[in-house]
N, C-alpha and C positions, 0 to 999 in steps of 0.2 A: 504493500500500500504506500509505504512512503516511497517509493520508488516512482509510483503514477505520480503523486504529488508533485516529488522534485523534477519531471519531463512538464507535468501541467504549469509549472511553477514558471519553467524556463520558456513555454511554448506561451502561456497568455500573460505573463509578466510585465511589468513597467519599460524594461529595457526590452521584449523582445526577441532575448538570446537564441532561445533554440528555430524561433522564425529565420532570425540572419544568419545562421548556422546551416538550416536546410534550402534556404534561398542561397550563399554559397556553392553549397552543395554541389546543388542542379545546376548553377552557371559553371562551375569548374566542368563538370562532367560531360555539359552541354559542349561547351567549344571544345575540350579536349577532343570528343567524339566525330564533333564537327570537323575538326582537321587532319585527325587522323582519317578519318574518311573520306577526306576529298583527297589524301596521299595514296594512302593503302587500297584503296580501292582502284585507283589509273594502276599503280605497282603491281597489285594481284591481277588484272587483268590482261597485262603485258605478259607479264611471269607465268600463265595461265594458259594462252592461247598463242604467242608469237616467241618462233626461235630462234635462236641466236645465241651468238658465243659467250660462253662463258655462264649460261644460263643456270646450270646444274650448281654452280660454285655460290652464283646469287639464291636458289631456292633454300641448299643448304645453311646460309648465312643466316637468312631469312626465319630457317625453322627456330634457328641456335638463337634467336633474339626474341623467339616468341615465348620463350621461357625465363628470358631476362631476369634476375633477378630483380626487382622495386630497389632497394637499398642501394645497388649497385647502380641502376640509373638515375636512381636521387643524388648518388655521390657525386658523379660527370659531373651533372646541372650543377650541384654545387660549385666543382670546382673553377667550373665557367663563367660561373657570374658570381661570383665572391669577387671580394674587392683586388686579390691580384690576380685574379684570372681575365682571359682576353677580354670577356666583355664584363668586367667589372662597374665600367663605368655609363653602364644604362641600368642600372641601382633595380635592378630585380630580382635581388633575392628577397626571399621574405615576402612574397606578395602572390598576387592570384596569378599572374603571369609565369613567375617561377612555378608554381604547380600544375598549368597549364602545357608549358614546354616539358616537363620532365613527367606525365604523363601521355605524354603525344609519343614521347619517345618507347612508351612502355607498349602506348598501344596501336600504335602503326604497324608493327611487326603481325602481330595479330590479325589484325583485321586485312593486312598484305596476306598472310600465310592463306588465312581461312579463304579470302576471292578465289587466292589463285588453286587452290583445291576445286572450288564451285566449280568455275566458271570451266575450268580443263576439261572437264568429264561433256558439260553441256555442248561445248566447241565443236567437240569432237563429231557432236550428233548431228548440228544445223552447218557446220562449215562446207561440207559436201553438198547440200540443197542451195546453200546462201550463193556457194560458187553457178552452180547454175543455173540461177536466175538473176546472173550477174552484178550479184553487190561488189561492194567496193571493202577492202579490208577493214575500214575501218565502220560501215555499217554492220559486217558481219562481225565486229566485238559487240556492238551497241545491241543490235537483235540478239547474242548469246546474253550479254550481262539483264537485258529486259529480262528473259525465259527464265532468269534463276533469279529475280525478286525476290519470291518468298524466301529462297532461302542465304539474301542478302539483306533482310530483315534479324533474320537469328545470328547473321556474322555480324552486324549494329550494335545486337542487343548484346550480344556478348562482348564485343567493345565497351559499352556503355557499363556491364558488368563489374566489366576489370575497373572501369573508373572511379564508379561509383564505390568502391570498394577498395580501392587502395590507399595505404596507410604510411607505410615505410617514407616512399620517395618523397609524398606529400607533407609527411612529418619534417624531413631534412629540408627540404627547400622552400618550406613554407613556414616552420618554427612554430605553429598551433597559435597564433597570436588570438587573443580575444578581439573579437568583432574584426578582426580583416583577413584573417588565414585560417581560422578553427571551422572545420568542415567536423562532417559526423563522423568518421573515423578515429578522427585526432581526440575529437572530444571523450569518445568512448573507450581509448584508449587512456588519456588522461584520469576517468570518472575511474576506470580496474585498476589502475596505480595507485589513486587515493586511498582503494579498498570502498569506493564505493559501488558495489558487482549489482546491487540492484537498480541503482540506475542506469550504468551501464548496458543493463539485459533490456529494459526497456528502450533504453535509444538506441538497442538493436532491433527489436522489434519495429522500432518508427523506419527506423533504414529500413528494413523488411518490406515494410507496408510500401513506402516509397516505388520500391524495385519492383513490387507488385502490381501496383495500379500501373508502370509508365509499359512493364510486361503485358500487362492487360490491355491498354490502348495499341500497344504492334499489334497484338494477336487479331484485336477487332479489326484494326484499318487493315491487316494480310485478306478477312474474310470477306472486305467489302471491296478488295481488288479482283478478289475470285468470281465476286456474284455476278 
């Protein structure tokens, strides 16, 4: 019980906290998603469907990054925008932008790996019809990546996944600041160190629910592209 209190507390409270915590959230996870996907997704579909040298060397890079450790790509970013590293002096550590970049870097790989799995198998089916009925190579990517929609919805949400859910990288290069860096991970990570585990569980549940409802809104807009 006092666990709902202390989320209730943080959620309709005078300041706000746990509003600008999960408004956060969603905007971190939001563009991270957003750029990793307009990256990962031209990359997978290259890597997917067109061959060329050296391609084999790139998949496996490709695979070896989709396990990236967080910790280990929070560090880079660190070391890159810390104040002696090259770009020290456009002052983004510590801020949503730092969290931004060093989840893009986590989930690019990802969302590259997964297209280019999709999209290979589909290629394979319509690139023979697409040729003879004379498209052009680059319509026959555009018509294969159309055909596997739905399931470059599940490669999104699993991007989104990883976002919404990581802790490590975002912890380092964002420092959990109150009101400008503290997303719900950090926070819930914070709230177990204190030893408070019942709040904690609860502002894993609210992340829960979160991940729920935005899972719930793909799966509807997948059904209403079907009908």
């Amino acid at each position: 019980m006092q666990a709902v209190n202390d989320v209730v507390g943080l959620l309709f409270g005078p300041d706000g906290e746990l509003r600008q915590i999960i408004w956060l959230t969603l905007k971190m996870s939001f563009f991270s998603v957003l750029i990793s996907s307009a990256a990962g997704i031209v990359f997978g579909v290259i890597l997917g469907c067109v061959k060329f040298p050296g391609r084999g060397i790139i998949i496996r890079v490709t695979t070896t990054l989709m396990g990236l450790p967080p910790v280990v790509g929070g560090l880079v970013v660190f070391l890159v925008l810390s104040n002696s590293g090259p770009l020290g002096h456009l002052r983004l550590l510590y801020s949503l932008e730092a969290m931004v970049i060093a989840q893009v870097i986590l989930i690019t790989p990802v969302i590259t790996g997964l297209t280019a799995n999709t999209v290979s198998v589909r290629y394979k089916q319509v690139a023979e019809t697409a040729r003879g009925i004379g498209l052009s190579s680059l319509l026959r990517l555009s018509y294969t990546l159309f055909e596997c929609r739905r399931q470059m919805i599940a490669v999104l949400l699993t991007g989104f996944g990883r976002a919404i859910a990581e802790v490590g990288a975002v912890q380092i290069v964002g420092g959990n600041i109150q009101h400008k860096t503290r997303v719900m991970t950090t926070t819930i990570m914070m709230a177990t160190n204190m030893g408070r585990f019942n709040t904690a569980v609860a502002l894993g549940v609210v992340l829960l629910l979160i991940a729920f409802l935005i899972n719930g809104f793909a799966h509807f807009f997948s059904r209403e592209e079907d009908a």
